[in-house]
C-alpha positions as CSV (number, residue, x, y, z in Angstrom):
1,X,0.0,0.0,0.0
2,X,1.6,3.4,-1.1
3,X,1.5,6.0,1.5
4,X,1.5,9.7,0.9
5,X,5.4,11.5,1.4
6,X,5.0,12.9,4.4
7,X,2.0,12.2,6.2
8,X,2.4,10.4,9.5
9,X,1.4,7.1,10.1
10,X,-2.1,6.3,10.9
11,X,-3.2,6.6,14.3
12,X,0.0,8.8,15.0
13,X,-0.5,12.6,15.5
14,X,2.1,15.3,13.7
15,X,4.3,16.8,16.5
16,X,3.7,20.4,17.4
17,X,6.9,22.7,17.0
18,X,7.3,25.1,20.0
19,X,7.2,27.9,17.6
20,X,3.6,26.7,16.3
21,X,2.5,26.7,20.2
22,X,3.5,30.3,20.9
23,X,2.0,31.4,17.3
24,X,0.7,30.0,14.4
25,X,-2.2,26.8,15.1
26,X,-0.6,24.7,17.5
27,X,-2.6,25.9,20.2
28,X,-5.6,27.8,21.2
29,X,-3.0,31.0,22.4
30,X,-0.9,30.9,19.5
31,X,-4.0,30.7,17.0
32,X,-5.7,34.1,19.1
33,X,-1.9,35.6,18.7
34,X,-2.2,35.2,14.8
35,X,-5.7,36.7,14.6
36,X,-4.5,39.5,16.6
37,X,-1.1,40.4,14.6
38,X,-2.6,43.4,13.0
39,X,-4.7,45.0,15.4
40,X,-1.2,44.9,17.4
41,X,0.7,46.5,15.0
42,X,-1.6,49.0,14.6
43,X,-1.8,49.9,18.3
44,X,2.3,49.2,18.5
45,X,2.4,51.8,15.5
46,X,0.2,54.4,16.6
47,X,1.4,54.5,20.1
48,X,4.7,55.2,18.8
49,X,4.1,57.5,15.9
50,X,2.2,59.5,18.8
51,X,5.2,59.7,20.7
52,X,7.7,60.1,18.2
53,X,5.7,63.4,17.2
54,X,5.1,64.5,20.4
55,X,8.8,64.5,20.8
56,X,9.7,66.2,17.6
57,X,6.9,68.6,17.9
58,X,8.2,70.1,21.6
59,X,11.9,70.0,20.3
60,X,11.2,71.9,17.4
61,X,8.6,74.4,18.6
62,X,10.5,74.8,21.9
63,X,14.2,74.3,21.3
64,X,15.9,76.7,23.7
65,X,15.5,76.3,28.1
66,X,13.8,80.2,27.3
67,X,11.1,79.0,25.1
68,X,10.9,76.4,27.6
69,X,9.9,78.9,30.0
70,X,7.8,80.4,28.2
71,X,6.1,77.1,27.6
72,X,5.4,76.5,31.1
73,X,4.1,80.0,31.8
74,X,1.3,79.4,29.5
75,X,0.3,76.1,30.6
76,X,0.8,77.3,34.3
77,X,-1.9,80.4,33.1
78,X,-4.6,78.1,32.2
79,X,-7.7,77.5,34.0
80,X,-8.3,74.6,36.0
81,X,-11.1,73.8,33.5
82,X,-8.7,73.7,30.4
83,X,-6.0,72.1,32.4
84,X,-8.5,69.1,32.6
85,X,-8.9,68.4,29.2
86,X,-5.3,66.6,29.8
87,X,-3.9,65.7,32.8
88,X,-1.9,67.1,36.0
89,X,0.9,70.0,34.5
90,X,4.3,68.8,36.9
91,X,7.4,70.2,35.7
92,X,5.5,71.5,32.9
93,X,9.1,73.1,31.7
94,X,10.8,69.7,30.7
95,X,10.5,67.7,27.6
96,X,9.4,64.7,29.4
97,X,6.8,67.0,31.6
98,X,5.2,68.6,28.7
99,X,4.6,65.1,27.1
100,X,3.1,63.7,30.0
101,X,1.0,66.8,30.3
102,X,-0.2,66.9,26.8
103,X,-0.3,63.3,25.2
104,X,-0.1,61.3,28.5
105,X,-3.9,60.4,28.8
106,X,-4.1,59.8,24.8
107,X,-1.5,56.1,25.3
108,X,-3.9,55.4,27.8
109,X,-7.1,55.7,25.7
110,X,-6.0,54.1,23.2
111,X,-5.0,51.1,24.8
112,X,-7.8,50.8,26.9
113,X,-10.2,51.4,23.7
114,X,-8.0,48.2,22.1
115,X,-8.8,46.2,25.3
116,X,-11.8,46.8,25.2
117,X,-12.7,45.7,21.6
118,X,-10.3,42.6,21.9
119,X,-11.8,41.4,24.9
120,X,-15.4,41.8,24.9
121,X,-15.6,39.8,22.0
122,X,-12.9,37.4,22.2
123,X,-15.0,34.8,23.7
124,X,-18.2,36.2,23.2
125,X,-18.5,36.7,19.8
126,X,-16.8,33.5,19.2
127,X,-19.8,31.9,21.5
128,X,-22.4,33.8,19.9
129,X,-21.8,32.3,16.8
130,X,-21.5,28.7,17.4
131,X,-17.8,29.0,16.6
132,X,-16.6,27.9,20.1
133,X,-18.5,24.6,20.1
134,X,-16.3,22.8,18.5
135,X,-13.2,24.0,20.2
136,X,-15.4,23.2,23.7
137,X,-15.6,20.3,22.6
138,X,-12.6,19.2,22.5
139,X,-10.4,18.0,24.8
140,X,-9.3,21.5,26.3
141,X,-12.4,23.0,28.4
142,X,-13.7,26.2,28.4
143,X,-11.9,27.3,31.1
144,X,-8.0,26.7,29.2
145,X,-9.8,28.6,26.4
146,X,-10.2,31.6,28.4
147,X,-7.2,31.3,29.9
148,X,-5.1,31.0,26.8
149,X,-7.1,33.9,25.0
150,X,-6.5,36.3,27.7
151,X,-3.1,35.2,28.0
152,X,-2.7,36.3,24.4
153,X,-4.0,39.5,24.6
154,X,-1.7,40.1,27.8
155,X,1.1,39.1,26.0
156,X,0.2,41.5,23.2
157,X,0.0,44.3,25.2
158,X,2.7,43.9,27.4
159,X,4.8,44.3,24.1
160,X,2.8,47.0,22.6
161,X,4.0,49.0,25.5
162,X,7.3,47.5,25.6
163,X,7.9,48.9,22.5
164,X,6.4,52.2,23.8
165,X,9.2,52.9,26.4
166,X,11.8,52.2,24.4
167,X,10.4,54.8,21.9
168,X,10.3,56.7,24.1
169,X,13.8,56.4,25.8
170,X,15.6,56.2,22.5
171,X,13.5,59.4,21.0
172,X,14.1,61.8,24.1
173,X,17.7,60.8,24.4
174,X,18.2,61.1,20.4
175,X,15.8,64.1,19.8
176,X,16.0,65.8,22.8
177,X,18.2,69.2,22.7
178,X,17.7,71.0,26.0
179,X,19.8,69.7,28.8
180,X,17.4,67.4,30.9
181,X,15.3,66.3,27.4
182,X,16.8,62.6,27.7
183,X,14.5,60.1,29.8
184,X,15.6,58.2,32.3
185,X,14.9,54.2,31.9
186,X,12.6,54.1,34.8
187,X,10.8,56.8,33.5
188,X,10.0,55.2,30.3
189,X,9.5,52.0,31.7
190,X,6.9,53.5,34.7
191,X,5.3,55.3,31.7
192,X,4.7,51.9,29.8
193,X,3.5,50.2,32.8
194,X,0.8,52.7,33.9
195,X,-0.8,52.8,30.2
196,X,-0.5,48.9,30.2
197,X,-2.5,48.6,33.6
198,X,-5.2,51.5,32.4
199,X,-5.7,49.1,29.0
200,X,-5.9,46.0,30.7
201,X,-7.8,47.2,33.9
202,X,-10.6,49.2,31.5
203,X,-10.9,45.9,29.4
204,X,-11.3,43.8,32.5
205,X,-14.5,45.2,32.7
206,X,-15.4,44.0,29.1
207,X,-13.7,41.1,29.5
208,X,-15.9,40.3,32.7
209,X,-19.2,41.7,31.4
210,X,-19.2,40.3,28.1
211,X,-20.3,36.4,29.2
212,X,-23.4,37.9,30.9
213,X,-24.3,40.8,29.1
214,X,-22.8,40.3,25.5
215,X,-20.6,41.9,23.9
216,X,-21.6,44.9,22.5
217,X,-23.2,45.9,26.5
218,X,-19.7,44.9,27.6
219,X,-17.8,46.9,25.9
220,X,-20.3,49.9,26.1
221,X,-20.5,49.8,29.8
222,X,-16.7,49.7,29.6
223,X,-16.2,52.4,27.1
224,X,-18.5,54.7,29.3
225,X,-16.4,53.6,32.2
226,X,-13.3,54.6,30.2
227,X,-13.7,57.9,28.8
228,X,-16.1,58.9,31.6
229,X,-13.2,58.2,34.3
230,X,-10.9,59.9,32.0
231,X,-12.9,63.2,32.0
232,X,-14.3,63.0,35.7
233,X,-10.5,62.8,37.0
234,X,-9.6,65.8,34.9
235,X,-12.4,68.2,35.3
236,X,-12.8,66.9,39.5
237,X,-10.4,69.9,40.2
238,X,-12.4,72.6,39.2
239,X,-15.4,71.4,39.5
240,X,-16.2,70.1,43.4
241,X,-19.3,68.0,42.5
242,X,-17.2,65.4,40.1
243,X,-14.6,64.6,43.2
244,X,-16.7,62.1,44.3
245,X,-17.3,59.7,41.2
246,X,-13.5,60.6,40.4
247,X,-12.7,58.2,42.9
248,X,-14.1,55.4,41.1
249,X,-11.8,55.9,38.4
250,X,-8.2,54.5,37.6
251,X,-6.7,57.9,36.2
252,X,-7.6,59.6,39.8
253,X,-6.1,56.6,41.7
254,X,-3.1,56.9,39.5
255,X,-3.1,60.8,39.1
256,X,0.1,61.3,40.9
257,X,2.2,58.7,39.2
258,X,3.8,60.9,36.0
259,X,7.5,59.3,35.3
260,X,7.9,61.6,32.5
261,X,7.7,64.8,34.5
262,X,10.0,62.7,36.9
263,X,7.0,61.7,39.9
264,X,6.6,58.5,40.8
265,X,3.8,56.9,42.8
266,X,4.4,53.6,42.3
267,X,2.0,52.5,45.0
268,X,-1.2,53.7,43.4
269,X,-0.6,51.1,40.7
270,X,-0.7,48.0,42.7
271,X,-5.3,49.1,42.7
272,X,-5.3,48.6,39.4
273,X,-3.2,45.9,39.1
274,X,-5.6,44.5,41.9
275,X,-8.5,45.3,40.5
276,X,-7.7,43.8,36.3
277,X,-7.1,41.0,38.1
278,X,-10.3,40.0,40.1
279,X,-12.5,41.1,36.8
280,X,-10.2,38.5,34.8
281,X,-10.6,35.9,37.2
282,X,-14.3,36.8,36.9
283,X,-14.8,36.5,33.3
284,X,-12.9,33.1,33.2
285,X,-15.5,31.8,35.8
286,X,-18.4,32.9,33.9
287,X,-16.9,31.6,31.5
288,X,-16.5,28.3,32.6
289,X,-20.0,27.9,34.2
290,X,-22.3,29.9,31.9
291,X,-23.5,28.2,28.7
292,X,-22.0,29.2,25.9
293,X,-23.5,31.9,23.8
294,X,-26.1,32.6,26.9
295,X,-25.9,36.0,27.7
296,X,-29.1,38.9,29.1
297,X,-29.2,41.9,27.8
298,X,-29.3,45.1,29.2
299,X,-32.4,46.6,30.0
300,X,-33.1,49.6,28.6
301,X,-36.0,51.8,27.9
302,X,-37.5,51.3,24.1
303,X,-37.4,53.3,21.5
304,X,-41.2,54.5,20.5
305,X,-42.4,53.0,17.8
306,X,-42.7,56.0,15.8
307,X,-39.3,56.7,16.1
308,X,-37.9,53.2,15.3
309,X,-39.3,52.9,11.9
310,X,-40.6,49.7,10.6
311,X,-42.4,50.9,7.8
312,X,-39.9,50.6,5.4
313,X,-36.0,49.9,4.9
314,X,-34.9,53.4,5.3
315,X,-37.0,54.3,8.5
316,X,-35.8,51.1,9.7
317,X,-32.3,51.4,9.0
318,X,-32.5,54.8,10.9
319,X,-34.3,53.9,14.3
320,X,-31.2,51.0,14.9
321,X,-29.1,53.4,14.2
322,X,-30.8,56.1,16.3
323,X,-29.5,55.0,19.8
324,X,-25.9,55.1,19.1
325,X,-25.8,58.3,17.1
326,X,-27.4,59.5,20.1
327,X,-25.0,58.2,22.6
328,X,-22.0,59.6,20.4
329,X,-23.8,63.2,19.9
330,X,-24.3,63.4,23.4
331,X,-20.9,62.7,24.0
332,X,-19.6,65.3,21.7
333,X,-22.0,67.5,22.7
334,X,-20.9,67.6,26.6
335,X,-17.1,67.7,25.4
336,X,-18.4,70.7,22.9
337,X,-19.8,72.2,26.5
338,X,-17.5,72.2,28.3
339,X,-14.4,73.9,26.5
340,X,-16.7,76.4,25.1
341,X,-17.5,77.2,28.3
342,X,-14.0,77.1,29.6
343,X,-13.4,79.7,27.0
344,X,-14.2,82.9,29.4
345,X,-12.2,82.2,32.2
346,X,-9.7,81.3,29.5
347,X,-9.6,85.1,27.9
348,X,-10.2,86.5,31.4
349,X,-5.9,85.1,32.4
350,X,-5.0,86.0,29.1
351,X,-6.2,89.5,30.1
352,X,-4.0,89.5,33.2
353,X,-1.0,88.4,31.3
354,X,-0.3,90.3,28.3
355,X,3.2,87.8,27.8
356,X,0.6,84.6,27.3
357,X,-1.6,86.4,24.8
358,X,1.5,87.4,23.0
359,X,2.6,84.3,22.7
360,X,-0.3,82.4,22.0
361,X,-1.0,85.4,19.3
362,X,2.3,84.0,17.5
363,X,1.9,80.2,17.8
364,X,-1.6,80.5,16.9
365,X,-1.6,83.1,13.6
366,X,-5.0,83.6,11.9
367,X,-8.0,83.5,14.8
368,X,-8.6,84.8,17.8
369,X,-8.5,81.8,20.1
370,X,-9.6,84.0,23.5
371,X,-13.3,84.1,21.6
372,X,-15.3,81.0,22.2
373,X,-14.8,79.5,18.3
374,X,-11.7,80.2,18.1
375,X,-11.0,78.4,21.5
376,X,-13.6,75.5,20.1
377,X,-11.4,75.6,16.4
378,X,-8.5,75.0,18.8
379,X,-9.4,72.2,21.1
380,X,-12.7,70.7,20.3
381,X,-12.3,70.6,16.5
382,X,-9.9,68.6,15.9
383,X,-10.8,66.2,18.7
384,X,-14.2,66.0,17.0
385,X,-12.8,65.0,13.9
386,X,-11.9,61.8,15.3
387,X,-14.7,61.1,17.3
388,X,-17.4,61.4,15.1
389,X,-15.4,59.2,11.9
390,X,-15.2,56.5,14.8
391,X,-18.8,57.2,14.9
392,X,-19.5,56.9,11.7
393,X,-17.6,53.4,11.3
394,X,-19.9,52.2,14.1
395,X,-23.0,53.4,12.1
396,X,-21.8,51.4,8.9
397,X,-20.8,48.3,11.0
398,X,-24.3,48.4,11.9
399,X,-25.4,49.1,8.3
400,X,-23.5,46.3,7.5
401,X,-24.8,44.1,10.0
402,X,-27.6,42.8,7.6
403,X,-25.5,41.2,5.4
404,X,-23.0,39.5,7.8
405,X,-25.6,38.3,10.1
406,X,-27.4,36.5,7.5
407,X,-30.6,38.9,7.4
408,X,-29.9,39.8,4.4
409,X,-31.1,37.1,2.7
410,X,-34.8,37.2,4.3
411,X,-34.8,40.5,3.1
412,X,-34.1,40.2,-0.2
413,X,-37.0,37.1,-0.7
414,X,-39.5,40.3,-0.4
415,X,-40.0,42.8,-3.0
416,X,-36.5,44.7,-1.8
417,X,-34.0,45.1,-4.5
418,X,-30.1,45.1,-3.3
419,X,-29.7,48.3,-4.7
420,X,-32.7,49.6,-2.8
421,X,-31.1,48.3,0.6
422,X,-27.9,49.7,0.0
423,X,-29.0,53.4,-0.6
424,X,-32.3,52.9,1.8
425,X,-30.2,52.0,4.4
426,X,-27.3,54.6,3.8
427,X,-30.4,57.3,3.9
428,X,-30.8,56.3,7.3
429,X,-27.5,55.8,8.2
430,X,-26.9,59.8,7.0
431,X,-30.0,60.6,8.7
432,X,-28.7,59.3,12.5
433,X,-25.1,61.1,11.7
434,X,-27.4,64.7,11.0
435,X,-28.9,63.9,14.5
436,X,-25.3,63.3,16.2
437,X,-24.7,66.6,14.5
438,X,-27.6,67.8,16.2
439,X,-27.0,66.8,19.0
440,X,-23.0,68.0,19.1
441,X,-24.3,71.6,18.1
442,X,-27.0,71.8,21.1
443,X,-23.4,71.3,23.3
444,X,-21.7,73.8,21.8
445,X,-25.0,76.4,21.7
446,X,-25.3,75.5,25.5
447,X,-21.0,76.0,26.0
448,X,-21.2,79.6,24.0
449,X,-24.4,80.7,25.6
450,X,-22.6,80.3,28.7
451,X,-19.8,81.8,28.2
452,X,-20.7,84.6,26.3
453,X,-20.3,85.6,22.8
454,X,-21.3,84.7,19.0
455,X,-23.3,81.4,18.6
456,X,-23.9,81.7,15.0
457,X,-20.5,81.1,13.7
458,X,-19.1,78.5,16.2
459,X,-22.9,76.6,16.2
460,X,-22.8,76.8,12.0
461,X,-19.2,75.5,11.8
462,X,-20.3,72.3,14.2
463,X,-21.7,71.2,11.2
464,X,-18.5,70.1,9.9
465,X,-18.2,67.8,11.7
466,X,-21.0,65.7,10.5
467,X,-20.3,66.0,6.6
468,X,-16.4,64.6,7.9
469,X,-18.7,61.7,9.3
470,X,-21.0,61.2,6.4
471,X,-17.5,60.9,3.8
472,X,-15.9,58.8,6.1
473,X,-19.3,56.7,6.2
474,X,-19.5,57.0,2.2
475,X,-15.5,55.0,2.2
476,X,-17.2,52.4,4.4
477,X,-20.3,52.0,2.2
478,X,-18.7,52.0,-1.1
479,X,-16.0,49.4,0.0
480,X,-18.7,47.4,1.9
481,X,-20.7,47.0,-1.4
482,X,-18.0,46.8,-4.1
483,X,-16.0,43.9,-2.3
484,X,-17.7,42.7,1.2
485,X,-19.4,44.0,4.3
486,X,-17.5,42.2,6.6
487,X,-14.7,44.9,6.0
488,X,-17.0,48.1,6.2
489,X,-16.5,49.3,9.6
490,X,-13.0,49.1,9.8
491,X,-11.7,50.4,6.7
492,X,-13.5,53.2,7.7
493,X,-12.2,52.9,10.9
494,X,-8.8,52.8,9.4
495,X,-9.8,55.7,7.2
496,X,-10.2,57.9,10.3
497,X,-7.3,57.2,12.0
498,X,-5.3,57.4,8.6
499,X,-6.2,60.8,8.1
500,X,-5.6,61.9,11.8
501,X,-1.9,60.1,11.7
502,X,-1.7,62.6,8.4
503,X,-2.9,65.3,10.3
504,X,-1.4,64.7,13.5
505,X,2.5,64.1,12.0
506,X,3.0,65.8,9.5
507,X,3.4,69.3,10.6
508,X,5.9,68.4,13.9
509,X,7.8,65.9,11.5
510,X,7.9,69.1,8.7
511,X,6.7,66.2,6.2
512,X,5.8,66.9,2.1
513,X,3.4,69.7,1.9
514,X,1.8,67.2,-0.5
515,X,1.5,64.0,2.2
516,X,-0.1,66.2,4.6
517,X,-2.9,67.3,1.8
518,X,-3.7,63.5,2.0
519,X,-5.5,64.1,5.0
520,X,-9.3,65.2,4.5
521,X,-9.2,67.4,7.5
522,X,-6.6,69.4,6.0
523,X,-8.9,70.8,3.4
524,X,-11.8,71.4,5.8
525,X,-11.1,75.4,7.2
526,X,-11.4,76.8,10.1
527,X,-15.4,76.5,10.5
528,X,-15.5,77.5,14.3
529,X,-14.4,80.9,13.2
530,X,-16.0,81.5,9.9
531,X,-13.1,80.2,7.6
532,X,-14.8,77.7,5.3
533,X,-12.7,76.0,3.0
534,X,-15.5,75.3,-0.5
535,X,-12.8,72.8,-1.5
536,X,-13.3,70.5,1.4
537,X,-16.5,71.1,1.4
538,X,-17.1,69.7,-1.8
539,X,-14.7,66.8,-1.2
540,X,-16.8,65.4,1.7
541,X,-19.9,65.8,0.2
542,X,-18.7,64.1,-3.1
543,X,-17.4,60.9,-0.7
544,X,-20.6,61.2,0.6
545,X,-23.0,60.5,-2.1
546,X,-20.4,58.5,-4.0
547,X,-19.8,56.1,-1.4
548,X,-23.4,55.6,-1.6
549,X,-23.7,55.1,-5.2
550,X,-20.8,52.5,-5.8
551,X,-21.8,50.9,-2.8
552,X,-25.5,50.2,-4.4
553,X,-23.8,49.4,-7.6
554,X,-21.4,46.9,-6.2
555,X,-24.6,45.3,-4.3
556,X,-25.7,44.3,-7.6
557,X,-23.0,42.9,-9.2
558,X,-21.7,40.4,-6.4
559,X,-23.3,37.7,-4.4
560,X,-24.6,38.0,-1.3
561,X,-21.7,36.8,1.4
């Protein structure tokens, strides 16, 4: 009998290389360690690119110990209410201060934000769709599945930030030109660890919630939990009434522990530490006793029917959608608030120092940034920018939804064409980004009002911010229905963060006048103040309704996945 070259014998099993178990399919950790390679080279990537332009952008602005003093006498003239946008200003005057000052919080976001995603539907996505049954099955247990799937993700982290202090070390000591500039290791490595233990600790939550609740409750009660904490801690100093709930958050336990302004509180880390733990141990129980895929949702109040639309595929589409354009409006909406309310005291200690308005008259050339829009064009604009494109790729993963969870299919047996769907359901999809809009323009109303000053301009110019949304929606549509749906969301995901990268690096790294046109957000003015720009205008509205078109067109030509 002829046997195949190279297939064991029957009866025998192939042995597993050690490479194979740590990644690649010989186990259950090195298979989650594959499907995670990109997601952690994108977080590894944009954690350094942050840095690294952090670095080059305080060098370069701020390249003598004078400007350096200058520096700090501007920050040091802020009020409380601006200063906790950020985080704590300590030795505001140093490289290493400033960056903890200004893009300290920002690591920490974003890895709790990937924790979050990875681990609220690591195992419950997986159980939700029947895909764990077979692993359960065999001989492993559910409880070794958890294990080695959290494992993964710990491992992945640990060297995302890894390779975040070193950036960091090598950059200040290579970049840095002031004496003082160069980081100490512990600094780097304290750095590394605290953004680490605010990822894993806010995905905890997920990671615990998830096997009861679901995933997408998980991860919102997390998300809240996150960015809630985050501005609670910051704004608990000038406003009395938040000190209370700041205590609930990691940033305020860990509010004194800045190793790039050269503090250390070493101590405050072992809560979090404590606390990532427990919820881990947690979600691997549930885990282990609950049945697979078994989850309760949520309860929440119901949207009226009048508002959720069944009678056809566009009102539909727009009353799933409402909710969470909703949620993200009232988000940007509070943010809008509250620096456009900040923006009084803020010209008020510009008034008392004549050196600070000087300065910030030369750093920021074209607007006057002590008015309300021009303090909004400063800090909430850009900011927005990012928010609502990650809003928008929620919207067209939920757009998308039909198709990759098999609805699709029971739709089209009716009298509902796929070309139909696709622009029906965009209509609605455009519809719940005009109310986020909305919604994010009733915040900065209520922040001007307050404050003092033109609304009109600053409450017209919000609406920039929803036609960013709508062309970063139109990317996800078009590629959605040209190629698959499965891909939707985060292309336009990666759209988002594309163009803020652009945005973000090219002007500290003095790249290509021409690279940092490739950013959408480059064309789009200063709206906040009056400065439209018709070009980018155009540009987003042309994504827009182009997105929609080929992604209706596409629809028709290819099968349904």
């Amino acid at each position: 009998m002829a046997a195949q070259a190279g297939s064991p014998p029957m009866g025998q099993v192939a042995p597993v290389s050690t490479l194979s178990r740590l990644y690649g399919f010989g186990s259950i950790y090195a298979k989650t360690m594959r499907d995670s390679r990109l997601a952690f080279l994108i977080v590894a990537g944009l954690m350094a690119g942050v840095m690294l332009a952090g670095i080059t952008a305080i060098t370069t602005g701020f390249p003598t110990p004078a400007s350096r003093v200058d520096m700090a006498n501007f920050v040091n003239a802020m009020p409380d209410a601006l200063k906790g946008l950020t985080s704590n200003p300590v030795n505001i005057g140093t490289l290493g201060g400033y960056l903890s000052w200004k893009y300290g919080p920002f690591f920490a976001l974003i890895a709790g934000l990937w924790s979050i995603v990875a681990l609220s539907g690591t195992l419950a996505t997986e159980a939700s769709r029947g895909s764990l049954d077979m692993v359960a099955a065999a001989p492993f247990g559910k409880r070794r599945i958890a294990i080695e799937k959290l494992a993964a993700h710990l491992t992945g982290m640990i060297a995302a930030c890894a390779f975040l202090a070193v950036v960091a070390y090598v950059g200040t000591q290579s970049l840095g030109d002031v004496p003082g500039d160069g980081l100490p290791v512990s600094a780097a490595v304290g750095f590394a660890l605290w953004v680490a233990l605010i990822g894993l600790a806010s995905g905890s939550v997920a990671w615990a919630l998830a096997p009861f609740v679901g995933r997408a409750s998980g991860a919102g009660v997390a998300g809240a939990l996150l960015i809630g904490g985050y501005m609670v801690s910051g704004y608990s100093t000038s406003v009395p009434f938040l000190r209370a709930p700041a205590t609930l958050s990691w940033f305020y336990w860990t509010s004194s522990h800045l190793p790039l302004a050269g503090q250390y509180d070493w101590v405050s880390l072992i809560p979090v530490a404590v606390v990532a733990a427990v919820l881990f141990a947690v979600g691997i129980v549930a885990f282990d006793r609950r049945d697979l895929g078994s989850t309760s949702a949520i309860p929440i109040p119901a949207m009226p029917g009048a508002i959720l639309g069944v009678r056809g595929p566009t009102g539909r589409s727009f009353g799933e959608r409402l909710p969470q354009a909703l949620a993200w409006g009232l988000g940007l909406g509070f943010f809008a608030a509250l620096i456009a309310g900040s923006s009084k005291s803020f010209a008020d200690t510009l008034a008392n120092s004549p050196d600070t308005a000087k300065l910030l008259t030369t750093v920021f050339k074209g607007y006057d940034i002590t008015s309300g829009g021009g303090f909004l064009q400063l800090l909430y604009a850009y900011i927005g920018y990012v928010v609502a494109g990650l809003a928008a790729a929620v919207l067209v993963s939920g757009w998308a939804s039909d198709e990759n969870g098999r609805r699709l299919e029971l739709l089209l047996a009716s009298p509902l064409g796929r070309a139909r769907w696709a622009v029906s359901g965009g209509i609605g999809l455009y519809c719940a980004i005009a109310v986020m809009t909305c919604v994010a323009m009733l915040g900065v109303t209520i922040g001007i009002a307050a404050a003092g000053g033109d609304v009109l301009t600053p409450v017209a110019g919000a609406l920039i911010i929803g036609l960013y949304a709508a062309a970063a929606a139109g990317i996800g549509m078009a590629v959605g229905g040209l190629f698959r749906n499965t891909i939707a969301g985060e292309i336009t995901a990666v759209f988002v963060i594309a163009t803020f990268m652009i945005d973000f690096l090219a002007p500290p790294l003095n790249l290509p006048d021409w690279f940092h046109q490739l950013a959408l957000t480059s064309h789009l003015g200063q709206t906040m103040v009056g400065q439209w720009d018709p070009a980018g205008v155009v540009a987003c509205g042309v994504l827009a309704v182009a997105g929609l078109v080929l992604g209706a067109w596409g629809m028709r030509r290819r099968d349904v996945a």
